[in-house]
FITOR-802752 format. One line per 3 residues: their letters; for each residue x negated, y, z of N, C-alpha, C, O. Coordinates in pm, whole numbers, plus 50000, padded with zeros to 5 digits. Atoms other than C-alpha are relative to their C-alpha. Layout:
<recs>
A> X Y Z X Y Z X Y Z X Y Z | ...
</recs>
This chain:
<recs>
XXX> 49988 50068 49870 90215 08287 54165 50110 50067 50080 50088 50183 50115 | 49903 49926 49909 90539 08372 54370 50002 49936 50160 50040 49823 50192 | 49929 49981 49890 90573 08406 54705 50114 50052 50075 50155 50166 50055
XXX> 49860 50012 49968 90887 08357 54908 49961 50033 50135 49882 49961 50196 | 49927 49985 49814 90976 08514 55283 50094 49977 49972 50151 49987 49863 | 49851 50068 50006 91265 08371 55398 50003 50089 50120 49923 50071 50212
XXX> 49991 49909 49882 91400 08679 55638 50158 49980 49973 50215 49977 49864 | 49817 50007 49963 91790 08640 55763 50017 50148 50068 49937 50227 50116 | 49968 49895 49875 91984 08895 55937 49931 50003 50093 49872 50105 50131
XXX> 50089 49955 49873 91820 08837 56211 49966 50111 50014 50010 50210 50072 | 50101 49979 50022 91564 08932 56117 49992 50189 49986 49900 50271 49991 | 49977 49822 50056 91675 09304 56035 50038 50064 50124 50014 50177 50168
XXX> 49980 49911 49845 91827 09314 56382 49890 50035 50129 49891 50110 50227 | 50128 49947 49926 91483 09288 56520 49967 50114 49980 49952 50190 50076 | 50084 49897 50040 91345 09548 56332 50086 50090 50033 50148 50134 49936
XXX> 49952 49908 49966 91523 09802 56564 49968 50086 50085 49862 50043 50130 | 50069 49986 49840 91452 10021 56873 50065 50128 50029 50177 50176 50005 | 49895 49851 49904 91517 10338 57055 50037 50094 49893 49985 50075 49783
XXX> 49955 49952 50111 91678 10575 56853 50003 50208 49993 50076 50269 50071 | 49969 49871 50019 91657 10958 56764 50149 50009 49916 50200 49934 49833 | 49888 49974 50102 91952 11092 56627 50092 50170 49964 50068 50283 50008
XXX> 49998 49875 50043 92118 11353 56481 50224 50030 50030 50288 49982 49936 | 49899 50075 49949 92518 11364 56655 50120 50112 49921 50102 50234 49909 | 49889 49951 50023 92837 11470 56519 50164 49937 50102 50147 49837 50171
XXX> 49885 50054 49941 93191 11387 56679 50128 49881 49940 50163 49908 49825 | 49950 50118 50093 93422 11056 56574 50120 49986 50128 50094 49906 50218 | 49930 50022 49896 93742 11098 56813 50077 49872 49996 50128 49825 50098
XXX> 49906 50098 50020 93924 10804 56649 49899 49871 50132 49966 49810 50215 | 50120 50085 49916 93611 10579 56862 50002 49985 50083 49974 49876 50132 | 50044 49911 49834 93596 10737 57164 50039 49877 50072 49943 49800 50082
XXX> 49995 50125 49904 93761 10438 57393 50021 49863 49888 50110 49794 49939 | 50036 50040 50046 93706 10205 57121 49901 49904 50038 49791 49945 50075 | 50045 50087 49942 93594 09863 57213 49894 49978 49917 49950 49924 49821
XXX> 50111 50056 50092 93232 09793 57004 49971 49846 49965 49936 49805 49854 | 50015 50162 50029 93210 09403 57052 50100 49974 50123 50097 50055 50216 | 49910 50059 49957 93485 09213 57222 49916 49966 50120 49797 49963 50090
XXX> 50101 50077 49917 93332 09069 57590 50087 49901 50095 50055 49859 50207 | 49897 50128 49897 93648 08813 57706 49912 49888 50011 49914 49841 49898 | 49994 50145 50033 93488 08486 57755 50074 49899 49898 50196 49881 49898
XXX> 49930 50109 50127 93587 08244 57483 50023 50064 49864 50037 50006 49756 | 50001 49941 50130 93610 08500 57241 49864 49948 49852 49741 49951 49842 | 50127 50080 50091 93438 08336 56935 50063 50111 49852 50159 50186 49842
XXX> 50024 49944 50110 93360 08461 56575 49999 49895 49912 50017 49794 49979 | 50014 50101 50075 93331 08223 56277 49975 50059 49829 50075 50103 49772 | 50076 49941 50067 93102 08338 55967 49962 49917 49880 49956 49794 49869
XXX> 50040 50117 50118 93004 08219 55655 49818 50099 49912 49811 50221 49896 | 50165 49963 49975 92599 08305 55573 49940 49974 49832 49920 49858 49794 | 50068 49987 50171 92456 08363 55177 49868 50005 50002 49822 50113 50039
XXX> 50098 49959 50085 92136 08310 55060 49972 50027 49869 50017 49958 49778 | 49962 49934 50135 92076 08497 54775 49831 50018 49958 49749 50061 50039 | 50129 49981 50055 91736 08486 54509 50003 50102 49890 50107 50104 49824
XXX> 49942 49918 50074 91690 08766 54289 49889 49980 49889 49768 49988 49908 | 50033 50019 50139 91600 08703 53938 49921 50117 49953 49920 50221 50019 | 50062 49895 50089 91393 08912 53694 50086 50125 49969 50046 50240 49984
XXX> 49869 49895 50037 91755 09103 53574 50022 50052 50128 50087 50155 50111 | 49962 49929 49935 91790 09204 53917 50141 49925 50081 50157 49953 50200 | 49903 50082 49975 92111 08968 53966 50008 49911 50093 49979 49802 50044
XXX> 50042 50067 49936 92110 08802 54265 50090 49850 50003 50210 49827 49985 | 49951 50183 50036 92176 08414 54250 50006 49977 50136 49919 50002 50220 | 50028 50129 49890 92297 08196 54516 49965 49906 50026 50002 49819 49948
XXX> 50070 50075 50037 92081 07967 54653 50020 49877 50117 49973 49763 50115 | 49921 50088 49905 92254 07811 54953 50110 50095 50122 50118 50217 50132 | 49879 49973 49959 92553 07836 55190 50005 49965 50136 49929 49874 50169
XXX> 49984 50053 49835 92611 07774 55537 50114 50082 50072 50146 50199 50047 | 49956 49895 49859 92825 07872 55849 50013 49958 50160 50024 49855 50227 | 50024 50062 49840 92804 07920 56187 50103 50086 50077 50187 50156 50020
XXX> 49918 49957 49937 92970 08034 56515 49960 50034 50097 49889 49970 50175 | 50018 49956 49852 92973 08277 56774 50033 50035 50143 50116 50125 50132 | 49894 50021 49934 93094 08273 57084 49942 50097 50163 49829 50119 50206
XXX> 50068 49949 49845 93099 08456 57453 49991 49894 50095 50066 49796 50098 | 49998 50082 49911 92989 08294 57722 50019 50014 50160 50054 49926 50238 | 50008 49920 49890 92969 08507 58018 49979 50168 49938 49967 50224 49830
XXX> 50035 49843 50017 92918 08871 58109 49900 50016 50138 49937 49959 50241 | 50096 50058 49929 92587 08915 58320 49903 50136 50008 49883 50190 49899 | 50118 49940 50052 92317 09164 58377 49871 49964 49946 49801 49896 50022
XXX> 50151 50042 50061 91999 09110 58170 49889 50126 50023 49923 50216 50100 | 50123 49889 49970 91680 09351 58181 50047 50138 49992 50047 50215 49896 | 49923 49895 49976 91850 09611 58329 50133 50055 49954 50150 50176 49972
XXX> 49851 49999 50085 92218 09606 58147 50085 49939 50051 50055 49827 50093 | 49898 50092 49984 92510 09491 58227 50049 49961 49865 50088 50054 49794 | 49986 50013 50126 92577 09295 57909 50121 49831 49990 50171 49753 50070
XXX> 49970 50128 49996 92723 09015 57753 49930 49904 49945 49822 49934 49895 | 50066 50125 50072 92627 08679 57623 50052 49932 49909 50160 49874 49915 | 49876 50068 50112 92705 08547 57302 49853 49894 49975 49734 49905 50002
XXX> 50088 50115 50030 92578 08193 57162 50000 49953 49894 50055 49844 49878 | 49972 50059 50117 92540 08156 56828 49951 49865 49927 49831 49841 49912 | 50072 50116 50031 92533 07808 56673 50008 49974 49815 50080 50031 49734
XXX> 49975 49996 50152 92475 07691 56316 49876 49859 49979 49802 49817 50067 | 50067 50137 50060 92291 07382 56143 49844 50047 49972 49732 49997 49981 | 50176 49922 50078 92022 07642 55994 49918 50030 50120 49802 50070 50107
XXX> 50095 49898 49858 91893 07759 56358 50047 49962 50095 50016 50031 50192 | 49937 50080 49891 92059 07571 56582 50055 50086 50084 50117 50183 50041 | 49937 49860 49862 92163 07771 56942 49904 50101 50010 49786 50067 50011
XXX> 50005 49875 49995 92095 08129 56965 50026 50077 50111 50148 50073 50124 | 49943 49947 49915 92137 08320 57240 49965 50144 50000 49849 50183 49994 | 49998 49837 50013 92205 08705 57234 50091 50088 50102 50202 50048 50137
XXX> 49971 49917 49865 92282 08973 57504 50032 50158 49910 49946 50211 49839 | 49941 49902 50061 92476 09271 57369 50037 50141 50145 50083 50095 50249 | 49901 49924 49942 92596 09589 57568 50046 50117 49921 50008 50112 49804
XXX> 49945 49939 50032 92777 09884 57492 50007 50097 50112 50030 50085 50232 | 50050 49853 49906 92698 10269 57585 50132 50130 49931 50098 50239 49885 | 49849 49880 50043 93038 10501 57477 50016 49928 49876 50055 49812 49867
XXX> 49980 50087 50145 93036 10430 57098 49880 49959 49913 49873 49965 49790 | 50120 50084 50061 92693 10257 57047 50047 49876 50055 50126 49867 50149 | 50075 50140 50002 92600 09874 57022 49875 50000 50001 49799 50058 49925
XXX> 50205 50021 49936 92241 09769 57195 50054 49828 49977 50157 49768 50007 | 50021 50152 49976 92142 09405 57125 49846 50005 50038 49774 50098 50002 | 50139 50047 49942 91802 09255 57297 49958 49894 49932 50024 49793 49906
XXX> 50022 50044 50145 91605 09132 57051 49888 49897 50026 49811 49992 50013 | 50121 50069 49957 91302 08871 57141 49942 49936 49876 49839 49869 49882 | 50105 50022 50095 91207 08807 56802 49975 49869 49973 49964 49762 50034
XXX> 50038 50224 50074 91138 08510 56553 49868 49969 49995 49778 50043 49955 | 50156 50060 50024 90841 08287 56573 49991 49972 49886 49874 49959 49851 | 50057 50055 50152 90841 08189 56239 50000 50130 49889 49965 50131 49771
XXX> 49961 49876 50145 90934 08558 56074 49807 50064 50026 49722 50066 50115 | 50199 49910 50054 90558 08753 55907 50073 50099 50075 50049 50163 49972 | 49992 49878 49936 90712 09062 56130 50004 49932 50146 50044 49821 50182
XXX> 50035 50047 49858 90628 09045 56482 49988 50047 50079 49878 50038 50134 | 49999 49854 49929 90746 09337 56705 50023 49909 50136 50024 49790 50168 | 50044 50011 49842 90744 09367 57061 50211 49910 50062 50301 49912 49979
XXX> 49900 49988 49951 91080 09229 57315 50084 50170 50000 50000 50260 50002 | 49884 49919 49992 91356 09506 57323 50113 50061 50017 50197 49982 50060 | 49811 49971 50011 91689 09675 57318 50015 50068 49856 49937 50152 49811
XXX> 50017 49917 50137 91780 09784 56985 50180 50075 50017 50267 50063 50104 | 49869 49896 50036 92086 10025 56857 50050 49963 49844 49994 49988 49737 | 49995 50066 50093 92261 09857 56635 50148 50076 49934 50174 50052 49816
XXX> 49909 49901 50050 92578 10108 56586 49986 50114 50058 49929 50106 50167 | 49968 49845 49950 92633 10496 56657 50121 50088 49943 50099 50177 49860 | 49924 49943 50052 92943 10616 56590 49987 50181 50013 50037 50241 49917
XXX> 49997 49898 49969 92880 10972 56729 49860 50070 49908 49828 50188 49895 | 50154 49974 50067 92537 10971 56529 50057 50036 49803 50160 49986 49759 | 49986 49991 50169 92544 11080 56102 49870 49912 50007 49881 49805 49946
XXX> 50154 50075 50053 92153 10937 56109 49949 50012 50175 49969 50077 50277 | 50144 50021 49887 91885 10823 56344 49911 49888 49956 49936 49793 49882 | 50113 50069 50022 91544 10684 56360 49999 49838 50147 49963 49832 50265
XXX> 49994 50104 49892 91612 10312 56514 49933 49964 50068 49974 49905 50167 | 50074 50053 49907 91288 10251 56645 49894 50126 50014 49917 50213 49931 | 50115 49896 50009 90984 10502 56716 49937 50007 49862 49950 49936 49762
XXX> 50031 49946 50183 90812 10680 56422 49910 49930 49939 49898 49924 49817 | 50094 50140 50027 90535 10393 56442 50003 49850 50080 49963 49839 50196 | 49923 50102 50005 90664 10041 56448 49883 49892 49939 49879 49849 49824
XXX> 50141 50069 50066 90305 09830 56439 50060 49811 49969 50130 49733 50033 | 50006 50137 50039 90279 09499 56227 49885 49958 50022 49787 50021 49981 | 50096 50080 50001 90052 09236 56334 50032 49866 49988 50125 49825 50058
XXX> 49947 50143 50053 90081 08884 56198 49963 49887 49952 49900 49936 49858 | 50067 50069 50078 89963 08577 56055 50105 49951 49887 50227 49961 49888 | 49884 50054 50124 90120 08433 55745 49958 49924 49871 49866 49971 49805
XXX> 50079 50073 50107 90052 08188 55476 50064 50039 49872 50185 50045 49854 | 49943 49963 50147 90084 08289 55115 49922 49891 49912 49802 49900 49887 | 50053 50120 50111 90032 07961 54876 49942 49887 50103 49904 49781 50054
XXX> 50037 50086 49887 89930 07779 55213 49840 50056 50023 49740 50001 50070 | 50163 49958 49942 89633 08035 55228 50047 50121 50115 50143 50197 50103 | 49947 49953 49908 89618 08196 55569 49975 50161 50020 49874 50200 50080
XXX> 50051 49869 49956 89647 08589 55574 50037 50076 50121 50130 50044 50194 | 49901 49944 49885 89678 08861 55835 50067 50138 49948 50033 50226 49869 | 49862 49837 50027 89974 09143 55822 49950 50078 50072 49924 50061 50191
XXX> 50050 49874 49823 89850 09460 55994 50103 50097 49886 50123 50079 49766 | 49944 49880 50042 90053 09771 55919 50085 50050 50082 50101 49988 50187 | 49916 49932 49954 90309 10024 56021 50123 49946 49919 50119 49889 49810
XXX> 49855 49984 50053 90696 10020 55969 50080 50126 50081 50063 50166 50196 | 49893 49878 49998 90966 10309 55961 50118 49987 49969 50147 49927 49866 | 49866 50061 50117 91331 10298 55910 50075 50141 50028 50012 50224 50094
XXX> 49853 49926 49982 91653 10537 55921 50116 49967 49951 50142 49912 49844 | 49878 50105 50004 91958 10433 55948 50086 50151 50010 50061 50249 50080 | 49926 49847 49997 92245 10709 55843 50192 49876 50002 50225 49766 49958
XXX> 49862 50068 50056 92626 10605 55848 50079 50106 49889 50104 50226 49880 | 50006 49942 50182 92722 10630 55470 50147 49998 50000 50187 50051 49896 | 49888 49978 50073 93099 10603 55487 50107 49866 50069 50088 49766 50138
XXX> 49866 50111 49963 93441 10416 55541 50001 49850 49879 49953 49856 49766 | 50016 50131 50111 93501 09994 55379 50135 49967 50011 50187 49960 50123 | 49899 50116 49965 93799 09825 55327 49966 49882 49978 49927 49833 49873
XXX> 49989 50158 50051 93796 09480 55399 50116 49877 50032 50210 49913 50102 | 49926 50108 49992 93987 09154 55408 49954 49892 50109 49844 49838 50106 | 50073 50140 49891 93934 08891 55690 50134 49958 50024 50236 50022 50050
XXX> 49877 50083 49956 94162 08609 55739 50150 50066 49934 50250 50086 50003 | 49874 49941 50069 94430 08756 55488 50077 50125 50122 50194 50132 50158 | 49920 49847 49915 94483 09109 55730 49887 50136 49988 49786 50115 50055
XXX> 50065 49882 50106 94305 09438 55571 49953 50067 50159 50010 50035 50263 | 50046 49975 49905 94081 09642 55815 49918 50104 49963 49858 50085 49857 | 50081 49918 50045 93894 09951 55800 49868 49996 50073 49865 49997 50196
XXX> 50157 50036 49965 93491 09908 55830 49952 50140 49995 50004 50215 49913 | 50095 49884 50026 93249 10210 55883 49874 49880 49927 49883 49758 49945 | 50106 50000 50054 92939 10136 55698 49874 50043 50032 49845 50156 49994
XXX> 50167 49922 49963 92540 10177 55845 49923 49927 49895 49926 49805 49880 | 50081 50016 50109 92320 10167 55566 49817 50023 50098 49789 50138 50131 | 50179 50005 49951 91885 10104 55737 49924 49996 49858 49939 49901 49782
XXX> 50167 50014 50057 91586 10163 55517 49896 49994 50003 49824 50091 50030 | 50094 50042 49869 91341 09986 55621 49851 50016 49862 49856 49988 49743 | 50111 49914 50082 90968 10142 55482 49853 49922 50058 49789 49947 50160
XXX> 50142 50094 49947 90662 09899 55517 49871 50052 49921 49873 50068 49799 | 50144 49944 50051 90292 10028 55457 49898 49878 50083 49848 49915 50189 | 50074 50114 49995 90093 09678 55507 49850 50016 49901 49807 50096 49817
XXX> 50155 50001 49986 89737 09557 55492 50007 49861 49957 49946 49811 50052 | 50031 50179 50036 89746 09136 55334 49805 50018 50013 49733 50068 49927 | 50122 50088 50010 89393 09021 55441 49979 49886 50038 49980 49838 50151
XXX> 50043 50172 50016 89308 08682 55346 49906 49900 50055 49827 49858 49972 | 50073 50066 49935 89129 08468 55585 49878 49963 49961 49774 49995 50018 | 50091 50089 50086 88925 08256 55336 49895 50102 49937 49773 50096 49953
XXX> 50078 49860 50065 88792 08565 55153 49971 50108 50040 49874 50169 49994 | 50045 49864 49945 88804 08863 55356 50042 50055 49894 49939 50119 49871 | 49936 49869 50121 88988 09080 55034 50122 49978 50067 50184 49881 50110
XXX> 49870 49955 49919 89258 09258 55175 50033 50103 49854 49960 50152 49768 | 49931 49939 50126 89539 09426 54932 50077 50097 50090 50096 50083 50211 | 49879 49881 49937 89770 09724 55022 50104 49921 49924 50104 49851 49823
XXX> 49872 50057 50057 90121 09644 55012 50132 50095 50094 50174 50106 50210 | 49909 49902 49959 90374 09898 54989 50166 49960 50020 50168 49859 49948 | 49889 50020 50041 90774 09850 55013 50121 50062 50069 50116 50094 50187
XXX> 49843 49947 49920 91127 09977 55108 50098 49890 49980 50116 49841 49868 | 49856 50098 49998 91434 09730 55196 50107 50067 50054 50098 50161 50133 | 49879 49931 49982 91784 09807 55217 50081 49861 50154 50076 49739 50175
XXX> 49889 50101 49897 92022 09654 55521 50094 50083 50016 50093 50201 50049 | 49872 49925 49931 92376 09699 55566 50095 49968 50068 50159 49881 50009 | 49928 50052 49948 92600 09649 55809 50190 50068 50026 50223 50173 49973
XXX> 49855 50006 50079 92990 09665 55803 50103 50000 50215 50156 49905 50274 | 49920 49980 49862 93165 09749 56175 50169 50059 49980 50210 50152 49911 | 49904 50003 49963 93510 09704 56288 50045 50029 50151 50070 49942 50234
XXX> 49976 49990 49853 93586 09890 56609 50110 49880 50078 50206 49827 50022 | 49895 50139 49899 93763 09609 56907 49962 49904 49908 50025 49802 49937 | 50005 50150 50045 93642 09341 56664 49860 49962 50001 49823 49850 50037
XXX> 50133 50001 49977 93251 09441 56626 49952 49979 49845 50036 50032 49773 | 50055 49970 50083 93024 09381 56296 50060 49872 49927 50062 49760 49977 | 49897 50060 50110 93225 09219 56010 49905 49947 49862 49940 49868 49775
XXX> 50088 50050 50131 92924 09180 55753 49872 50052 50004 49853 50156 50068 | 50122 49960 49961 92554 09202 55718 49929 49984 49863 49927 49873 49809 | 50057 49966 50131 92384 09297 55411 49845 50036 49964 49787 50141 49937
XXX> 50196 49967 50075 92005 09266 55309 49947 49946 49869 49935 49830 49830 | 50039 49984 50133 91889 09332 54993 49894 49939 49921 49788 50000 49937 | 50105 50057 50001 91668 09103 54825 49909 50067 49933 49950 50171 49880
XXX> 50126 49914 50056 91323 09223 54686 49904 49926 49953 49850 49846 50030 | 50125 50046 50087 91055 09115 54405 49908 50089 49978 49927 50200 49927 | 50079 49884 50060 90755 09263 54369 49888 49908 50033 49857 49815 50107
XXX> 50161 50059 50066 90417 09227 54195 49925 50048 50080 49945 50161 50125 | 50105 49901 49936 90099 09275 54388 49881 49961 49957 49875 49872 49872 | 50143 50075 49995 89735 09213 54394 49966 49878 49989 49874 49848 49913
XXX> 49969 50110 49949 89804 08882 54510 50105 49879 49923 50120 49758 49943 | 49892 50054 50001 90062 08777 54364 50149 50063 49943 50162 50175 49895 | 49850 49969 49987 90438 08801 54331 50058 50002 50169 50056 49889 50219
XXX> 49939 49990 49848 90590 08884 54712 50173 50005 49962 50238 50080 49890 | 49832 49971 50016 90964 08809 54739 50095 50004 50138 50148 49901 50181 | 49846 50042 49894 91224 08864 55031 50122 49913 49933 50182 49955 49834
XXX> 49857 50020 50028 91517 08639 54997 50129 50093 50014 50107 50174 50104 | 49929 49858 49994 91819 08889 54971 50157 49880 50123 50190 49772 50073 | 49920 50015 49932 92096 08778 55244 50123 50051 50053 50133 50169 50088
XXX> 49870 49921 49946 92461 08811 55361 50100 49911 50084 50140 49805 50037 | 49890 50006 49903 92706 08755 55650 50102 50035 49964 50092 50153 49932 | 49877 49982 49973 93049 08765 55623 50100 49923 50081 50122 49809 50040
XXX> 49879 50016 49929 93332 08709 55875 50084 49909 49953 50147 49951 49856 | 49856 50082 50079 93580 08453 55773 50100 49980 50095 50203 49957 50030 | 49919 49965 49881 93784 08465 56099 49970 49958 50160 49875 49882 50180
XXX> 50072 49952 49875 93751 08512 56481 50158 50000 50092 50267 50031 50045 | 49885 49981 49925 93990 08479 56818 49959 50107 50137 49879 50062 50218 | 49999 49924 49937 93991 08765 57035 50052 49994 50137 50170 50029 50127
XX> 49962 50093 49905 94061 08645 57364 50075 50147 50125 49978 50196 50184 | 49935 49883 49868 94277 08948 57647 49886 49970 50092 49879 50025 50202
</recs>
């Protein structure tokens, strides 16, 4: 019997929060713009779903793209931030509030109704250039949830944990002009509880996921990387879809 979550980026940018960290120095950064905040400045992305086979090989399983764009600059729950609006066929309008603290990225996160994870409103930390590692959200990160597996209704209770270290320099390509990416690698550490409505038998369900994301100082995050995951349980087969963002080009507005 396989079961399928269908978790997007998003979905990874929820799972974030205040951050411990551990700091070293990055002078190239220092006045280093994190996300662009002109008005009109838009982005334009192209979005992978990816299924991962028995070999491990992940297959594509559809395609899409969407677009993001500023709209203002505004305070939100206590920030002076901006507003970006992302649109796309898969999720229609989006709306996201970003600021920027020296050489971090904070986004405010309110969370999907339809995702099995189901954390609180927020600010999350979504880059640290001055950081080697930190713990993105507190050291206990409670799951509570409902969720149907086979169209039978269970509940999610558990903890989550992550750390997020930056692993290194990328080269990449966007719009035929080469660009150097830092690299934040999250590992995200779930210790879950599946109990089944109908029956009352509850299963442990252990797992680790990978997310990675791909930053371009003055341009902002260039690619988004989550790792898909199969695994056998009690229950079943449990699968994350494995997902990816990439950039295909963007106008930067003075």
């Amino acid at each position: 019997m396989n079961y399928i979550i269908y978790v997007s980026f998003i979905l990874i940018l929820i799972i974030s929060g205040c951050s411990e960290s551990t700091n070293t120095i990055d002078s190239d950064t220092k006045d280093a713009i994190m996300l662009p905040s002109t008005v009109g400045t838009y982005w334009i992305n192209t979005n992978v779903v990816t299924n991962l086979p028995p070999d491990n090989s992940p297959i594509e399983s559809r395609r899409y793209q969407d677009s993001v764009y500023v709209v203002s600059n505004e305070e939100y729950m206590g920030k002076l931030t901006t507003k970006f609006v992302r649109n796309s066929k898969e999720f229609g309008n989006e709306t996201k509030y970003y600021y920027q603290n020296g050489t971090e990225l904070h986004e405010f996160s309110e969370g999907l109704p339809r995702s099995f994870i189901l954390l609180n409103k927020h600010w999350i930390k979504l880059v640290d250039y001055k950081s080697n590692s930190w713990k993105p959200f507190p050291d206990t990160m409670f799951v509570n949830s409902i969720e149907y597996f086979n169209d039978k209704p269970a509940l999610s209770n558990g903890t989550l944990k992550a750390m997020t270290v930056k692993s290194g320099s990328v080269s990449v390509t966007i719009d035929e002009k080469n660009y150097t990416a830092t690299e934040f690698t999250t590992t995200f550490a779930f210790d879950l509880s599946i109990t089944f409505v109908q029956t009352g038998i509850t299963y442990p369900l252990k797992f680790n996921v990978l997310e990675k994301i791909l930053h371009v100082k003055d341009l902002g995050i260039v690619s988004t990387v989550f790792d898909g995951l199969d695994l056998n349980t009690g229950f079943g087969k449990f699968s994350f879809l494995g997902f990816q963002t990439t950039l295909l080009r963007f106008k930067i507005n003075p």
